[in-house]
N, C-alpha and C positions, 0 to 999 in steps of 0.2 A: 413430417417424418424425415428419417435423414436420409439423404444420397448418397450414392455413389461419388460422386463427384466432392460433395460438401467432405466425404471423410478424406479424401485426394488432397482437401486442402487445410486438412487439419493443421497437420504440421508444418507446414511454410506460414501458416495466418498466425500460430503460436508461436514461432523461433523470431519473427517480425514484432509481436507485439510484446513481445520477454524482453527482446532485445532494447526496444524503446524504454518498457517500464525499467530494467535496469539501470538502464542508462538516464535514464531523466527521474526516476523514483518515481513513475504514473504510467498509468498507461492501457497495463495489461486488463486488467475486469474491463474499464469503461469501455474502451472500445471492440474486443473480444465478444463482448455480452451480446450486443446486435450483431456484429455480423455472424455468431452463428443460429441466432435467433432467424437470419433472413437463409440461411443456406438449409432450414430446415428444422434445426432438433429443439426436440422439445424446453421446452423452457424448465422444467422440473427437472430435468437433466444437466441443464447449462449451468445453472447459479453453484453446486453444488461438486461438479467435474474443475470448475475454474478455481473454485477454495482448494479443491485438494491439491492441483495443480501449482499454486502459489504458496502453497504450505511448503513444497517440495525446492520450490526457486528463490523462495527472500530465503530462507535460510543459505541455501548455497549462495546465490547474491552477496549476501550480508558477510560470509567466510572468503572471498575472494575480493572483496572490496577494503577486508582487512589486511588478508595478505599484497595484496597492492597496494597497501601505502595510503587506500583514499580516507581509509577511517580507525582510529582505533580501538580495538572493542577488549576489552578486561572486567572482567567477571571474578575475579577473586575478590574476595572479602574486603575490602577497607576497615581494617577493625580499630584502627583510631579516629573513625568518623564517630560523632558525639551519639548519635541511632544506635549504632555497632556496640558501645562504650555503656549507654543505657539501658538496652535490651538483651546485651550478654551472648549466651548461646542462640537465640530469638532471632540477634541481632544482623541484619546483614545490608551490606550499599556495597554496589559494586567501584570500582576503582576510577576507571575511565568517564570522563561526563557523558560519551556518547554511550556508554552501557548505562549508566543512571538516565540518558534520555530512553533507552530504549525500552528500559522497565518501568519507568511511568506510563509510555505509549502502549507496554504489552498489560499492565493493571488496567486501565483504561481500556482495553480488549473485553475485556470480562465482561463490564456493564454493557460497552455498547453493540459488543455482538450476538451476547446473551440474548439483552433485551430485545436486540430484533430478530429472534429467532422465536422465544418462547410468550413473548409480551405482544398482545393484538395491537397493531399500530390505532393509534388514536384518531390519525389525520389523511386522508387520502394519500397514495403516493405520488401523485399528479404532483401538489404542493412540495412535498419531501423535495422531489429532483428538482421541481424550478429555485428553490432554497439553496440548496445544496450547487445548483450552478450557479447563481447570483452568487454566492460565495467562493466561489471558485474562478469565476471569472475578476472580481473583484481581487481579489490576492495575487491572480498573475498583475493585472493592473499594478498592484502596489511593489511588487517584486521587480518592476524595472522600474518604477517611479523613484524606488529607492536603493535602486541596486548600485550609486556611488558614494551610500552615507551608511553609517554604521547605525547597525540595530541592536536595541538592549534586549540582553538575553530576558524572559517569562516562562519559567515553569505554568503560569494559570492559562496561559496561551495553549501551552503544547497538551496541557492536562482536559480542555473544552475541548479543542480539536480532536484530539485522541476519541475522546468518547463519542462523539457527533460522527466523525471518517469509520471509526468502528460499528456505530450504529448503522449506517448507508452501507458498509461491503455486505454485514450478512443480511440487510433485505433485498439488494440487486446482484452481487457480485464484483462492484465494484466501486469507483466513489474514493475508495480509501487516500490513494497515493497520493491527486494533487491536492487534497487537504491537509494532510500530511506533511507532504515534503513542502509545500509552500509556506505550512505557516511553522515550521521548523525555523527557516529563511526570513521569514517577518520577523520570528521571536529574539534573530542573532546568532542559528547555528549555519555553522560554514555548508555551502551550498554541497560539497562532496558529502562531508559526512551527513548532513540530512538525507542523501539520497540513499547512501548504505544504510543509516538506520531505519530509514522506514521500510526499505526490502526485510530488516528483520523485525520489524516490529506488524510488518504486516502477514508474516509469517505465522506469528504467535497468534494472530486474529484468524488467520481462515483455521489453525488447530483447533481453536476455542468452533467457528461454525462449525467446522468438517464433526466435530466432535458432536454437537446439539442436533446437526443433521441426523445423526445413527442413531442418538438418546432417542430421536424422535421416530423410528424404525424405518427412516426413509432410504430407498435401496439407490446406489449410483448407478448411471453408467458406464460402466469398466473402459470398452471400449473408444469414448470419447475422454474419459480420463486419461488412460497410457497415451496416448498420443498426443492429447494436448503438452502432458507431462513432456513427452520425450522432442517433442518441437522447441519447450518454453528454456529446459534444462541445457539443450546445443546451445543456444544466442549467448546464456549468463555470461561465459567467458570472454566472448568478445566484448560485449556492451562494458565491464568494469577493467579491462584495459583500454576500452576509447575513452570514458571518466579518467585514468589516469593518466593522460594524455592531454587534454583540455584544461584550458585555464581556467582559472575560478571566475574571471570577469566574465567573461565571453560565455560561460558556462550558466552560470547565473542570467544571463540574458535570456538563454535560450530555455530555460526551466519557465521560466517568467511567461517568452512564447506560449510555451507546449501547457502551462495551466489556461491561459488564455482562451486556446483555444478548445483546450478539456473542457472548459468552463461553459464555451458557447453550443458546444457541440452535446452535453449533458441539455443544456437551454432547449435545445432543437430536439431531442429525444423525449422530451417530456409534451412540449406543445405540438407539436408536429405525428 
């Protein structure tokens, strides 16, 4: 049940862990998930309070990490892309590479959130998270190993991860980001704008849960939503002015870090 004390600490544990995921593009579900798991509230509460939560902050993320310069995001039409030019009225690709990465990652939403909301998992989740952190831990590895040589951009990269990162947030609540933002970074996207666009691409994923959540008549709880909300929504502004403040090298290291350690600390959640 929850305490008194556990709601005290709603909102400093949320403006704390917004503040990281913003700023590193991970963060917020993985480690959010246990600790209010240990302060008390029900689990059926948690996974669910955290999506709507993160619905409400990659997209604000995602608009101020544009308006500061870290990414840029255009969403009009490209209408003399060859798709646009083929498909006519049908036709649509947005302008910017980081808006065309972000709507493969939010396509890619659909299957892997879907499926793990409405599709009976086939495999234990014990295995899911020890997977899921081997890979995780593995990609920070590779993210300093090769953070002074250039990497060739992979749409089939961002396109497997998308689905896999989206399938992990809606069975736990989190998972999403340093899959996400790491293997954006493997694939050849600048370490800044990886971070803005997974805050909006992970946006589109907790709409698609939040959304299968209700389909599915399951009721939230308000009270640990507004607060997580109004904790997570303070931090956005500061965390994407320290991103624009930070160099890309130095930057890059430390994403590389903090999957590292996402990685082992998912490891430890699962065996442990």
């Amino acid at each position: 049940m929850e305490s008194p004390l556990g709601l005290a600490l709603l909102f400093p544990i949320a403006f704390i862990c917004e503040f990281i995921d913003s700023s590193l593009g991970m963060g917020y579900g993985t480690t959010l998930t246990p600790l209010l798991l240990l302060l008390g509230f029900n689990p059926l509460a948690v996974v669910p309070a955290i999506l709507a939560s993160e619905l409400v902050t990659g997209g604000l993320a995602a608009y101020l990490h544009h308006r500061e310069g870290n990414v840029t995001f255009d969403f009009r039409n490209e209408r003399n892309h060859r798709l646009v030019r083929k498909f006519r009225l049908l036709g649509y690709m947005p302008r910017s590479n980081a808006s065309k990465i972000a709507l493969v990652l939010a396509v890619c939403s659909l299957a892997g959130a879907v499926g793990a909301v409405f599709v009976a998992v086939s495999i234990p989740k014990l295995y899911l998270k020890v997977f899921i952190g081997v890979i995780v831990l593995a990609m920070g590895v590779l993210i300093l190993a090769k953070r002074r040589s250039s990497m060739n951009f992979s749409w089939k990269k961002i396109t497997g991860l998308g689905i896999l990162a989206a399938f992990n947030k809606g069975l736990s609540g989190g998972g999403y980001g340093p899959l996400v933002t790491s293997g954006q970074i493997l694939s050849g996207v600048d370490t800044k704008n990886s971070v803005a666009i997974t805050s909006l691409a992970e946006s589109f994923t907790c709409l698609v849960g939040v959304s299968s959540f209700l389909l599915l008549g399951n009721s939230f709880e308000w009270k640990l939503t507004l607060i997580l909300m109004a904790g997570a929504v303070a931090s956005v502004p500061f965390s994407t002015k320290l991103v624009k403040r930070l160099k890309v090298r130095s930057f890059t290291m430390t994403v590389g870090v903090a999957t590292i350690i996402l990685g082992l600390f998912t490891l430890y959640k699962a065996l442990f």
